[in-house]
C-alpha positions, 0 to 999 in steps of 0.5 A, spaced: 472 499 501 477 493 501 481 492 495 485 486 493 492 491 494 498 489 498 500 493 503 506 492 506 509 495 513 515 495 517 518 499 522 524 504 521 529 506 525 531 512 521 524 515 521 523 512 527 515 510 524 512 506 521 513 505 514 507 502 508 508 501 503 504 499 496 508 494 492 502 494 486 503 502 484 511 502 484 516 504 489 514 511 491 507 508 493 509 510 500 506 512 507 508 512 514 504 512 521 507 513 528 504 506 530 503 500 526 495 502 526 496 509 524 500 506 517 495 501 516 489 506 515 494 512 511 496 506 507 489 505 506 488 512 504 493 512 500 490 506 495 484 509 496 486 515 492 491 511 487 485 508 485 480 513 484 486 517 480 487 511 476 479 510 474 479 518 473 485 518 468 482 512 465 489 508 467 490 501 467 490 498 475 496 494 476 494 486 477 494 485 484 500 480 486 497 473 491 499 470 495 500 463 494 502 459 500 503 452 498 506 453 492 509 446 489 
């Protein structure tokens, strides 16, 4: 299922991975991948899991943040 989450990726030399990040759910919203597309489907894993815990606990999900590309 796809949700309106950001996801953001970026190598890192200290890892030597991929690191995702999951800006909406805090700073230790994180993963890794040794490639690009590993990082991509953990992150994808991970807001799945965040998500379902959020419903369960009965928790509020973070508003999603957009992307507003031609901002005045």
């Amino acid at each position: 299922m796809k949700y309106p989450y950001s996801i953001l990726i970026q190598w890192s030399d200290e890892d030597q991975k991929y690191i995702a990040s999951l800006p909406e759910f805090g700073p230790y919203a994180r993963t890794h991948g040794s490639t690009y597309g590993e990082a991509a489907e953990m992150a994808e894993e991970v807001l799945e899991l965040l998500i379902e815990s959020y419903q369960e606990s009965g928790k509020v999900l973070p508003v999603p943040r957009s992307l507003e590309l031609y901002a005045a």
